[in-house]
Every structure is written in structure tokens, then in C-alpha cells.
Residue, then its C-alpha position, 0 to 999 in steps of 0.5 A: x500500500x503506498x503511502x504519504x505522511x502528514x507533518x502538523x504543528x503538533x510533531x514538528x521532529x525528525x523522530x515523528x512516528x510516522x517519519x519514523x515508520x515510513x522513511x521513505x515515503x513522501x511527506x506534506x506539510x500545509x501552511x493552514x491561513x486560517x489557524x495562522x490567522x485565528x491563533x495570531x501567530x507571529x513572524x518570530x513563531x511561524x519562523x521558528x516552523x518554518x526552520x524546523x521543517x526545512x530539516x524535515x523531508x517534507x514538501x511545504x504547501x498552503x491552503x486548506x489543509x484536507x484538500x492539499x493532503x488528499x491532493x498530495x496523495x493522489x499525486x503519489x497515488x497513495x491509498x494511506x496517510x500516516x501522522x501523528x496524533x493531536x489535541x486539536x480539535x481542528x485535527x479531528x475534523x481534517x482526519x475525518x475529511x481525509x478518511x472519506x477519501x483514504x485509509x489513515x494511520x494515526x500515531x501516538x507522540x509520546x508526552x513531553x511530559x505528564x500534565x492534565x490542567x490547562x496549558x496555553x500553548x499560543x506561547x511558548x513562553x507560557x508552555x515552558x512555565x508549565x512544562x520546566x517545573x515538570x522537566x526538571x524534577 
């Protein structure tokens, strides 16, 4: 069965499981405008994106993110797209898109580190407040 990898936001790393399981297939990332522009990312954050995924095997596209994914694969005619899981919500929606047209391998991220409460993740600088104090135990 051939395959592609969808690259997101939430395993931006060269040891994403899906890299992992499958080196060589081809991989997507999309730029999502909308997620950009609801969440004010700015220059200094969607740089730091962009950095990592120029170490990353992946082609960078923008637009709706199912669409390209699905337009992606038909290129490659790909019948399964691996990536790894997510907490958002807009994830859920954009695999359930993908999942009309293909098969989908989802892979879990092992943890950073344990946490249940309410972390903001719009800054890094507000994650990192939270996640140090668990880090260096």
C-alpha cells in the first residue's frame, strides 16, 4: 500500500512516528491561513516552523489543509496517510475529511511530559512555565 505522511504543528521532529515508520515515503506539510490567522501567530513563531521543517523531508504547501493532503496523495497515488496524533480539535475534523477519501494511520507522540490542567500553548513562553517545573524534577 503506498503511502504519504502528514507533518502538523503538533510533531514538528525528525523522530515523528510516522517519519519514523515510513522513511521513505513522501511527506506534506500545509501552511493552514486560517489557524495562522485565528491563533495570531507571529513572524518570530511561524519562523521558528518554518526552520524546523526545512530539516524535515517534507514538501511545504498552503491552503486548506484536507484538500492539499488528499491532493498530495493522489499525486503519489497513495491509498494511506500516516501522522501523528493531536489535541486539536481542528485535527479531528481534517482526519475525518481525509478518511472519506483514504485509509489513515494515526500515531501516538509520546508526552513531553505528564500534565492534565490547562496549558496555553499560543506561547511558548507560557508552555515552558508549565512544562520546566515538570522537566526538571
Amino acid at each position: 500500500m503506498t503511502k504519504i505522511i502528514w507533518i502538523h504543528g503538533d510533531c514538528l521532529s525528525p523522530h515523528n512516528p510516522a517519519l519514523q515508520a515510513y522513511p521513505d515515503a513522501p511527506a506534506i506539510w500545509v501552511w493552514d491561513g486560517a489557524l495562522i490567522e485565528e491563533w495570531q501567530l507571529s513572524l518570530k513563531r511561524l519562523t521558528f516552523i518554518y526552520e524546523c521543517l526545512l530539516e524535515l523531508p517534507v514538501e511545504i504547501r498552503r491552503g486548506n489543509v484536507a484538500q492539499e493532503i488528499l491532493a498530495f496523495a493522489q499525486e503519489h497515488n497513495a491509498e494511506l496517510v500516516a501522522t501523528t496524533d493531536s489535541p486539536s480539535p481542528r485535527f479531528n475534523d481534517i482526519c475525518d475529511e481525509i478518511e472519506r477519501s483514504l485509509n489513515l494511520e494515526v500515531f501516538e507522540v509520546e508526552p513531553f511530559f505528564d500534565y492534565d490542567g490547562h496549558i496555553d500553548l499560543k506561547r511558548f513562553s507560557r508552555y515552558w512555565k508549565v512544562a520546566e517545573k515538570y522537566v526538571f524534577e
